[in-house]
C-alpha positions as CSV (number, residue, x, y, z in Angstrom):
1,X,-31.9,-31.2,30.1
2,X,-33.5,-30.4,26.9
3,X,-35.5,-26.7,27.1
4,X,-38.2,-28.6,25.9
5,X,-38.7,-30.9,28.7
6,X,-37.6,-27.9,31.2
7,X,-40.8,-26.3,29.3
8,X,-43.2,-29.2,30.6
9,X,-42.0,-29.4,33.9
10,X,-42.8,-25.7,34.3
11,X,-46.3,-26.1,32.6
12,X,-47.0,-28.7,35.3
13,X,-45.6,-27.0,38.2
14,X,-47.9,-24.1,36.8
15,X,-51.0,-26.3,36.2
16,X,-51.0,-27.1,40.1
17,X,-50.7,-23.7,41.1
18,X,-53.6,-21.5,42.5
19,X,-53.7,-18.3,39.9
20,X,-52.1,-16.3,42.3
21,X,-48.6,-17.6,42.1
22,X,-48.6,-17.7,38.5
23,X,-46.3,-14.8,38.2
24,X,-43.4,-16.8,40.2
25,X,-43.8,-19.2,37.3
26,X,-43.6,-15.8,34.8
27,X,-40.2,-15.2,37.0
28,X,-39.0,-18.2,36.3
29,X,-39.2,-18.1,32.6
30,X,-38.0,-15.0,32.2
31,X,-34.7,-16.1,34.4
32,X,-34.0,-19.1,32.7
33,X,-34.4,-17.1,29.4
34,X,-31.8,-14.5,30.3
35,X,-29.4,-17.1,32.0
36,X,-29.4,-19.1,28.7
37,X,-28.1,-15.3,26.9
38,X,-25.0,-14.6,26.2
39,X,-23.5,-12.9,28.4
40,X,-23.1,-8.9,28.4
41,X,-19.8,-7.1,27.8
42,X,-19.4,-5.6,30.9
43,X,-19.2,-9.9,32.2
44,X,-16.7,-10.7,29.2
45,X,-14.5,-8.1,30.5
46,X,-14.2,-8.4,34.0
47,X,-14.0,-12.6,33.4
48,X,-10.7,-12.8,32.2
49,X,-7.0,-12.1,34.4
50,X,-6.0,-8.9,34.3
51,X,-2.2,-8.0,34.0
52,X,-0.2,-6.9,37.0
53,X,1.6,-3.7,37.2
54,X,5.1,-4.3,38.3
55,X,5.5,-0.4,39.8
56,X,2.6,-0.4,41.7
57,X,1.3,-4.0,42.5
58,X,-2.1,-3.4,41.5
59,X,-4.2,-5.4,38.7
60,X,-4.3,-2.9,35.1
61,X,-6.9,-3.8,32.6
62,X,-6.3,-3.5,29.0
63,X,-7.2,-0.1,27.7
64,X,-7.9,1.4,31.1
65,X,-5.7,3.7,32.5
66,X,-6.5,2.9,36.3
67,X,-5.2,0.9,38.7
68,X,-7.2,-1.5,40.4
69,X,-6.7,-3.8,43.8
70,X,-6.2,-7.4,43.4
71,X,-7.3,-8.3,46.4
72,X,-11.2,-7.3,45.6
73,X,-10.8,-8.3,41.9
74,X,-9.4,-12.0,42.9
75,X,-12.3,-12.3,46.1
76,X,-15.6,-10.7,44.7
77,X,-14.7,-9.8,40.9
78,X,-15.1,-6.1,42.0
79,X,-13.3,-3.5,39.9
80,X,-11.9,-1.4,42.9
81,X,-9.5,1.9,42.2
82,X,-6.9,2.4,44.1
83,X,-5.6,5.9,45.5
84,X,-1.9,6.9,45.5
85,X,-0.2,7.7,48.8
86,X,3.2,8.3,47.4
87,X,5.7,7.2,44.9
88,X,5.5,3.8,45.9
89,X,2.4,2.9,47.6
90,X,-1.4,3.0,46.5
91,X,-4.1,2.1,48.5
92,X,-7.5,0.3,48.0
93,X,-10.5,2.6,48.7
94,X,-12.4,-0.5,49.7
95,X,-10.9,-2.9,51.9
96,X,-7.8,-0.7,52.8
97,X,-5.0,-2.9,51.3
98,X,-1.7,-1.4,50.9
99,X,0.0,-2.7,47.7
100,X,3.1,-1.8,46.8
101,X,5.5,-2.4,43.9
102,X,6.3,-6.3,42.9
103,X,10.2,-6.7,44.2
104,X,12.0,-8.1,41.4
């Protein structure tokens, strides 16, 4: 669907409107306008697979020096830290998964 004829379908769903539900049409614009932006870098970074950490288990993104639980990453895209117990076994702060080093 072309913007232009997404432009008159909104015109006529605004013509039948009473004037006091013109700003839901307003809404409406203005989301479709920012869904057709690129997206933000914050989105570009946290869209792409992140690398595993074979000493810990837990997902490490490029220049960041944290460790984060894949378990949140891979269910709600969430950037979660994770807390170190000991040498071999960090935490999640979230959901309270224990990860521990990939066996090899």
């Amino acid at each position: 669907m072309t913007s232009d004829a997404l432009e008159k379908i909104i015109q006529q769903i605004e013509d039948t409107l009473p004037d006091t539900d013109k700003q839901l049409v307003t809404a409406l614009r203005n989301e479709i306008a920012r869904a057709g932006r690129p997206q933000n870098k914050q989105d570009k970074v946290t869209s792409h697979h992140p690398d595993i950490d074979a000493n810990s288990g837990c997902y490490r993104f490029d220049a960041d020096p944290n460790l984060y639980c894949p378990h949140c990453f891979d269910h709600a895209q969430k950037r979660v830290a994770t807390q170190r117990i000991n040498r071999q076994l960090r935490v999640c702060t979230q959901c309270r998964a224990s990860l521990k080093p990939v066996k090899k």
